[in-house]
BATI-802523 format. One record per residue (C-alpha): residue number from 1; residue in one letter; x, y negated, z. Coordinates in steps of 0.001 Angstrom, whole numbers. Layout:
residues N
NODE  num  residu       c1       c2       c3
NODE  NUM       A        X        Y        Z
...
This chain:
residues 363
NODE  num  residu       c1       c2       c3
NODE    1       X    19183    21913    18218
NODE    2       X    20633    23130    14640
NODE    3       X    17436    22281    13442
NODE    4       X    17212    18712    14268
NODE    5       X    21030    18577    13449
NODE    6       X    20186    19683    10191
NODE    7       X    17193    17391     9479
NODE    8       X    19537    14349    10512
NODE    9       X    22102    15254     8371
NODE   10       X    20105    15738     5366
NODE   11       X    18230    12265     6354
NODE   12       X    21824    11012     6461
NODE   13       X    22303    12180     3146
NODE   14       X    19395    10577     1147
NODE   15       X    19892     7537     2739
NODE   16       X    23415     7052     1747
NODE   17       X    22093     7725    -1591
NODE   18       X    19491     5269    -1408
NODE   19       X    21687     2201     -636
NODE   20       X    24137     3624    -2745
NODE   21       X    21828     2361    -5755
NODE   22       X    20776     -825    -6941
NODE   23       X    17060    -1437    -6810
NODE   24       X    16213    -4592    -9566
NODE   25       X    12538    -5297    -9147
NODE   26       X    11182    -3088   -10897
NODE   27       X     7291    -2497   -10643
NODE   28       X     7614    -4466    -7755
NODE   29       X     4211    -5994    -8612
NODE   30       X     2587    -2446    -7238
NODE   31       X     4930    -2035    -4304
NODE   32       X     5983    -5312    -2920
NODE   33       X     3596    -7851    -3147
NODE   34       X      137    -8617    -2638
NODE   35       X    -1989    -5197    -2011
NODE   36       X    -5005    -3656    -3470
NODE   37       X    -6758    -3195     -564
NODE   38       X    -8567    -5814     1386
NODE   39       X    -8114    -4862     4960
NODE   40       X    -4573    -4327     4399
NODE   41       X    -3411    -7251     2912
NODE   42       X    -5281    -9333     5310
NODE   43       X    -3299    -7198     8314
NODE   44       X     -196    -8802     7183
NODE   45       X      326    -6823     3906
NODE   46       X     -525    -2951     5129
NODE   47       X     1079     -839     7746
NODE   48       X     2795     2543     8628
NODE   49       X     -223     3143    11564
NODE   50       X    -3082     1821     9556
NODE   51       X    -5658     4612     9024
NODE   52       X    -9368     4517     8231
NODE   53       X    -9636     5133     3691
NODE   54       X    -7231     7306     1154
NODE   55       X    -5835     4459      551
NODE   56       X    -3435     3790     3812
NODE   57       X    -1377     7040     2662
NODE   58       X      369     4327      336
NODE   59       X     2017     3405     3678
NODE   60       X     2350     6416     5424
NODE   61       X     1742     9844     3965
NODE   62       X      382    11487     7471
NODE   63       X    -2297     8168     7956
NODE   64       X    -5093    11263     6192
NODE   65       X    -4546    13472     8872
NODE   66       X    -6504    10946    11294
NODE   67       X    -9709    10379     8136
NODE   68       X   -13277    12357     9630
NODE   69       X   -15184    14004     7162
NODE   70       X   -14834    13273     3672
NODE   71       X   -14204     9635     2362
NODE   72       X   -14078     7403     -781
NODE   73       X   -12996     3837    -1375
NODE   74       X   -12729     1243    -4258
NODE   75       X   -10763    -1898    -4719
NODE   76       X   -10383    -4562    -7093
NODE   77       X    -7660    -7426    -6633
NODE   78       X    -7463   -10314    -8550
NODE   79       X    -4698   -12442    -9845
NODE   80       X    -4242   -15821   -11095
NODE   81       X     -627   -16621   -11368
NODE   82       X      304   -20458   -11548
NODE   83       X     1134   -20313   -15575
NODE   84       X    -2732   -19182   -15733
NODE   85       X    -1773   -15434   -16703
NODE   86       X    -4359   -13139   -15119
NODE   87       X    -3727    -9404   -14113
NODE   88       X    -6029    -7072   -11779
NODE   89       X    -4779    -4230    -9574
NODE   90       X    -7195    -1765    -8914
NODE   91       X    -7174     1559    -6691
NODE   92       X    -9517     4272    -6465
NODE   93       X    -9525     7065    -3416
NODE   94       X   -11417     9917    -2431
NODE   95       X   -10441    12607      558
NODE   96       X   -11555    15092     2989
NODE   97       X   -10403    16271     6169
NODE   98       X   -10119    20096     6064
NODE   99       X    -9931    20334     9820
NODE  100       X    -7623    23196    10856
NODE  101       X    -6212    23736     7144
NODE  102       X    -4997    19762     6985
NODE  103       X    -6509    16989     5218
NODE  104       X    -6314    15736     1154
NODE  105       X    -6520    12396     -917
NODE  106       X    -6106    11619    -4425
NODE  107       X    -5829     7914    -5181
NODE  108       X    -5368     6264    -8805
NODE  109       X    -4231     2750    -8382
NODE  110       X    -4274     1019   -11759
NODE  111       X    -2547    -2336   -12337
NODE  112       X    -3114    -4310   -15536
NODE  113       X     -960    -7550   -17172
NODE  114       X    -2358   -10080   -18875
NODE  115       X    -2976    -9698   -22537
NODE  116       X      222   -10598   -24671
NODE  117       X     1294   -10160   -28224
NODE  118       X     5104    -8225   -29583
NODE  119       X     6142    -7572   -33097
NODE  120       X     5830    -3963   -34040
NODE  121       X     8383    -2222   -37185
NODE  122       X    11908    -3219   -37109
NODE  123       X    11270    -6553   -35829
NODE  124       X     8706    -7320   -38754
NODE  125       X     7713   -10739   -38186
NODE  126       X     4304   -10031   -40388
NODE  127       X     2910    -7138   -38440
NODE  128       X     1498    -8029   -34949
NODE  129       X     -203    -6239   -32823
NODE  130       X    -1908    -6774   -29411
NODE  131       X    -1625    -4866   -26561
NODE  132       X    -2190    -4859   -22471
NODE  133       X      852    -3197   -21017
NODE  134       X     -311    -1952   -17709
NODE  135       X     1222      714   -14284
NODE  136       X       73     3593   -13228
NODE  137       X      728     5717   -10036
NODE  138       X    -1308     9202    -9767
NODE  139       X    -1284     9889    -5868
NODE  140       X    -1893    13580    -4642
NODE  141       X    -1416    13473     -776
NODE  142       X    -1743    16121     1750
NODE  143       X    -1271    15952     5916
NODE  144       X    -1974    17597     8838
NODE  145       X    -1952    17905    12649
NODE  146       X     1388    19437    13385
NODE  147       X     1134    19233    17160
NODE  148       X    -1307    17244    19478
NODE  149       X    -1046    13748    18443
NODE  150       X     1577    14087    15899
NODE  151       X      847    14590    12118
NODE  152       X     3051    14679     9027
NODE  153       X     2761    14675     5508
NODE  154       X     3545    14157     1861
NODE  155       X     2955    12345    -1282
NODE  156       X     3586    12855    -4788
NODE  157       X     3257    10634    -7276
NODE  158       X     3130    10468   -10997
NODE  159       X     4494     7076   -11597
NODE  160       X     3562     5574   -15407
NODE  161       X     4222     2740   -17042
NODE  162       X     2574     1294   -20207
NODE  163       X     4609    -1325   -22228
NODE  164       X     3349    -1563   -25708
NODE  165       X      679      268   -27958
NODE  166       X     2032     3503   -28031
NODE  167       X     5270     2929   -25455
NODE  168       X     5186     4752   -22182
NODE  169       X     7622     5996   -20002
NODE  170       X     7052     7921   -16667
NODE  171       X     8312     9558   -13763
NODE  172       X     7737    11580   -10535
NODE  173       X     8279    10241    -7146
NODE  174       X     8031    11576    -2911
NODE  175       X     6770     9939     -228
NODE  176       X     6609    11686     3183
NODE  177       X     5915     9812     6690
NODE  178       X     5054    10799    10405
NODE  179       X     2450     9358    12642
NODE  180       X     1603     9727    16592
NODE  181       X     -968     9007    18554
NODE  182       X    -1282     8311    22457
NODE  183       X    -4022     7718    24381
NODE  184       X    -5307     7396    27717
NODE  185       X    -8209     5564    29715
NODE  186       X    -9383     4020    32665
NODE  187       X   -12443     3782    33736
NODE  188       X   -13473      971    32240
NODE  189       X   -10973      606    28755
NODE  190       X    -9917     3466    26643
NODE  191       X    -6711     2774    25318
NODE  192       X    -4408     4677    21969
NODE  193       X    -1209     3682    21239
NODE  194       X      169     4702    17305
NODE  195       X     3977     5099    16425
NODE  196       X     4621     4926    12405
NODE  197       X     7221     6185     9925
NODE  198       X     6527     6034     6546
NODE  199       X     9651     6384     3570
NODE  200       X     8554     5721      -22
NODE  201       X    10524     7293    -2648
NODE  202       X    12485     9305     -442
NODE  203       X    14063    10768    -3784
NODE  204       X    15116     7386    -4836
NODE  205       X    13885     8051    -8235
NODE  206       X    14216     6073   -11089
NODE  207       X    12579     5500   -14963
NODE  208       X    14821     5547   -18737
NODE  209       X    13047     3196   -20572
NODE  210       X    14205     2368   -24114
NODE  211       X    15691    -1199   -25640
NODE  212       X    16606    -2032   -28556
NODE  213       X    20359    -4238   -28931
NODE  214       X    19022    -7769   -30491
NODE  215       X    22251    -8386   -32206
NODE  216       X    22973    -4570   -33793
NODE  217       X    18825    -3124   -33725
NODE  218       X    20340     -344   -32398
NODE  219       X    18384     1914   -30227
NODE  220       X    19849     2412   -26423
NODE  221       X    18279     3691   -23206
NODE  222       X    18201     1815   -19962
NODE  223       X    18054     2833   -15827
NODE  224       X    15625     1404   -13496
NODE  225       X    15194     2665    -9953
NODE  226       X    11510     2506    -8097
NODE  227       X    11845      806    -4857
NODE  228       X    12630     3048    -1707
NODE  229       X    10957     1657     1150
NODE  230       X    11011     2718     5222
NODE  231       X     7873     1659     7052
NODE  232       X     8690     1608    11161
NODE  233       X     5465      778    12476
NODE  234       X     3407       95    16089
NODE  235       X     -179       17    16874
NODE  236       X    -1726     -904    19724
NODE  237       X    -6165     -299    20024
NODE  238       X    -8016    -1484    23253
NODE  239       X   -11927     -476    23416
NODE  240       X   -13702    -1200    26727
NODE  241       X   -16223     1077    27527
NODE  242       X   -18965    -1148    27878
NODE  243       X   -22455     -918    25055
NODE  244       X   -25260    -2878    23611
NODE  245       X   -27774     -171    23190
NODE  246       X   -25720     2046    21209
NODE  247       X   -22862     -113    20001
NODE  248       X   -19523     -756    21540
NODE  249       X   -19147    -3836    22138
NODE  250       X   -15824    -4459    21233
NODE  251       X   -12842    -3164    19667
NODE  252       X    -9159    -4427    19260
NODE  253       X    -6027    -3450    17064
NODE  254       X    -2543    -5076    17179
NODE  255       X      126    -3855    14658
NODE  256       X     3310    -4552    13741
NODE  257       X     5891    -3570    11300
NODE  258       X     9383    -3769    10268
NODE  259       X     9798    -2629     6470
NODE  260       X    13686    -1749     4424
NODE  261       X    13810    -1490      782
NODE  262       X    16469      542     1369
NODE  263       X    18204      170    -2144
NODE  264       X    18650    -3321    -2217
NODE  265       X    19919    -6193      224
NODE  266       X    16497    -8340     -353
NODE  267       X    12779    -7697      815
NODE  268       X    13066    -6484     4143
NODE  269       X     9685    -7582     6299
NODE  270       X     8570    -8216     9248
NODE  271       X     4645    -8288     9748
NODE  272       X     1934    -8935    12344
NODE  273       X    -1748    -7990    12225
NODE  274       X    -4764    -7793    14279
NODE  275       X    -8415    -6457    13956
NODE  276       X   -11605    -7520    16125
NODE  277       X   -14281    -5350    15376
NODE  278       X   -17708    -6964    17430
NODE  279       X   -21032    -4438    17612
NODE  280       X   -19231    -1513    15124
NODE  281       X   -20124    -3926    12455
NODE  282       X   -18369    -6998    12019
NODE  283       X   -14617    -6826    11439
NODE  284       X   -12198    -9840    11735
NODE  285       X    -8837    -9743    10587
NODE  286       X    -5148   -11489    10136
NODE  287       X    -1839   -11184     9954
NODE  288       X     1496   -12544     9588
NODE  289       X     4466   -11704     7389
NODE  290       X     7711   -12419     6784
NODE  291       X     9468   -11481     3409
NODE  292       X    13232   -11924     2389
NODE  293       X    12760   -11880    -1731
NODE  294       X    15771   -12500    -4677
NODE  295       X    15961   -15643    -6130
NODE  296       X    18419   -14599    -9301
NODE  297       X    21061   -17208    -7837
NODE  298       X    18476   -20242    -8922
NODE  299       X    18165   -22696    -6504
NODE  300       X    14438   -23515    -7615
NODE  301       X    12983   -19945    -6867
NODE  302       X    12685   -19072    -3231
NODE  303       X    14374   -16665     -896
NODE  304       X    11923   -16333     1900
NODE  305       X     7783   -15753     2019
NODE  306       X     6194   -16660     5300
NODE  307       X     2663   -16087     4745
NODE  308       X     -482   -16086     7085
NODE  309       X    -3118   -13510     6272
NODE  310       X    -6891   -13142     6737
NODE  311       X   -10436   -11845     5949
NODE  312       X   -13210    -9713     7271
NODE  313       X   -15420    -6126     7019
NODE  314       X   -18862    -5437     7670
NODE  315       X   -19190    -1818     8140
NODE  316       X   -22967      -39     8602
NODE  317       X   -22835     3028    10305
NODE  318       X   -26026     4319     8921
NODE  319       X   -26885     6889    11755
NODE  320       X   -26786     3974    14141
NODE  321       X   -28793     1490    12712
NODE  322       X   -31309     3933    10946
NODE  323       X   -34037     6668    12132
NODE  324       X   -32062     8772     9577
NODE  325       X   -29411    11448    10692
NODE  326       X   -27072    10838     8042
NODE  327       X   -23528    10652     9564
NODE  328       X   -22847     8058     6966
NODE  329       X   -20458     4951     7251
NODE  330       X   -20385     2303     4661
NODE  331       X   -17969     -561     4716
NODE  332       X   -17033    -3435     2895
NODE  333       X   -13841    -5935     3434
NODE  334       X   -12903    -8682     1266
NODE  335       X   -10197   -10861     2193
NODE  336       X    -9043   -14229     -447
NODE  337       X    -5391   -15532      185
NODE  338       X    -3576   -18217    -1963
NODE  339       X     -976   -16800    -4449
NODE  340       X     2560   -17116    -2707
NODE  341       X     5250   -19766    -3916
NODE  342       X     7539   -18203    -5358
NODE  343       X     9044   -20706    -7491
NODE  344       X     9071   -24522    -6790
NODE  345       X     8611   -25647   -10255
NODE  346       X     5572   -23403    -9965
NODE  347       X     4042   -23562    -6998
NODE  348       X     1292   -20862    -5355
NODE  349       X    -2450   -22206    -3883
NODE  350       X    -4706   -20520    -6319
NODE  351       X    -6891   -17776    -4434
NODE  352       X    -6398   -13778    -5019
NODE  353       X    -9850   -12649    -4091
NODE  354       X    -9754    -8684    -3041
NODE  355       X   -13031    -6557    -2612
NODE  356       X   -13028    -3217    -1280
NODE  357       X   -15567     -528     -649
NODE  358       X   -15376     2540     1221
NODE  359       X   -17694     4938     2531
NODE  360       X   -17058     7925     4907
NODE  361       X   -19341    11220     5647
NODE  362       X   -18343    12924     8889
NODE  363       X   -19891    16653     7655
């Protein structure tokens, strides 16, 4: 009982930290919007009980624990914003479950601005150089089986950000989340249920970034906090036990998720999803989300997203549909959703194609 007493109050603690800070969008492009992987974003924009590539331990730090074998993934997502300014966001993942000694990721995810142009000196209008600022985040993640059902674990993350040709600033950052699994079957229908927690920056961290006063050129420092974000998630999986030769013939997911940035007043969501998997190979997807965002006090940007999601997998499961006895899974999603509105003057409707890969070895 002092234990859990102790646990609360320290909880208590960080979180009256958190919302005692004042989170201004910063990097919100990585953390808030549209996502790097394709089977998330069509989901309704990820999830605290999604599981299945190193990637989900964005969402919740424990998702590893429930990875077989060892596994890799690559994604590429694809902006066009309205003004015509392209950027990509990219992530790379590779883990393994360790059985009885836990299970550990690394993921890179890579997010690159369009090209632009900034004076270099003391404001010398004749020397120009061209650069493409770009963030970072260096993922190490470890999790494991604490009890039957129940894992936990931990992120940390080397945050960087890359504003000019040789300007960088950086900065460390937690993540640590919890993740349980039920299940139980009839005869016919085997049946999981999955309860999520995932907190994002626990630390509340933030990055000093330098500026320069346009009026005196005098050199100053300035604060920005990294979003702090509390995932409370729900799954629910129905898979009949019926086959075609060797293939279930159906599988069904249902999530749903409430998610706090707990240092500001705006984006809090509220998000649907669903998955239909048909044969072990063909994967159909959507979502639904709801997103409060801050309009700056301008009457032409908007307060609210409410955004339908989409897109599909094919997955091979190369044992299965192969004389060899390679316990090999291959998988690819893609998923291609207009660009929000997010200002009026400027409205959305250009696609955001994402393309993932992943591949999983059950040794």
């Amino acid at each position: 009982m002092k234990r859990i007493l102790l646990v609360l109050t320290v909880l208590n603690c960080l979180l009256i930290n958190i919302e005692a800070q004042i989170y201004r969008g910063y990097a919100q492009e990585m953390f808030l919007f549209s996502q790097p992987d394709a089977r998330s974003e069509a989901m309704g924009r990820g999830s605290a009980v999604l599981y299945g590539s190193p990637f989900t331990s964005f969402y919740n730090p424990a998702s590893s624990s429930f990875l077989k074998g060892a596994n890799a993934e690559v994604s590429h997502l694809e902006f066009t914003y309205p003004m015509g300014q392209k950027s990509n966001y990219e992530v790379y993942g590779a883990g393994a479950n360790l059985d009885r000694y836990g299970s550990i990721s690394f993921n890179y995810l890579h997010y690159v601005f369009g090209e632009e142009f900034y004076y270099t000196g003391d404001f010398d209008p004749y020397v120009l150089t061209k650069y493409q600022p770009s963030e970072n985040i260096f993922m190490m993640n470890y999790s494991r089986n604490i009890i039957d059902g129940l894992s936990a674990g931990i992120n940390i993350n080397y945050f960087q950000n890359k504003f000019g040709a040789n300007n960088e600033v950086s900065g460390w950052t937690f993540d640590a989340g919890l993740l349980k699994k039920y299940n139980f079957e009839s005869e016919e229908i085997k049946h999981d249920i999955y309860l999520g927690l995932g907190l994002t920056n626990f630390t509340n961290a933030k990055i000093s970034y330098p500026i320069t006063n346009i009026e005196t050129l005098v050199p100053l420092k300035q604060d920005d906090y990294l979003p702090s974000i509390m995932r409370l998630a729900a799954g629910y999986e129905f898979q009949p036990k019926s086959k075609a030769a060797d293939f279930r013939l159906i599988k069904v997911l249902f999530t749903t998720e409430y998610m706090d940035l707990l240092n500001s007043s705006n984006n809090s969501q509220f998000q649907l999803g669903a998955e239909v998997t048909l044969l072990e190979i063909l994967k159909l997807r959507g979502g639904y989300f709801t997103m409060g965002i801050e309009d700056y006090g301008d009457n032409r940007n908007v307060s609210r997203l409410n955004e339908a999601t989409y897109g599909l997998g094919i997955e091979l499961p190369i044992k299965k549909i192969s004389n060899m006895a390679i316990p090999l899974n291959v998988r690819f999603d893609h998923t291609s959703l207009p660009f929000p509105t997010y200002n009026l003057d400027n409205p959305g409707g250009k696609k955001c194609p994402v393309y993932t890969l992943s591949a999983s070895y059950d040794f």
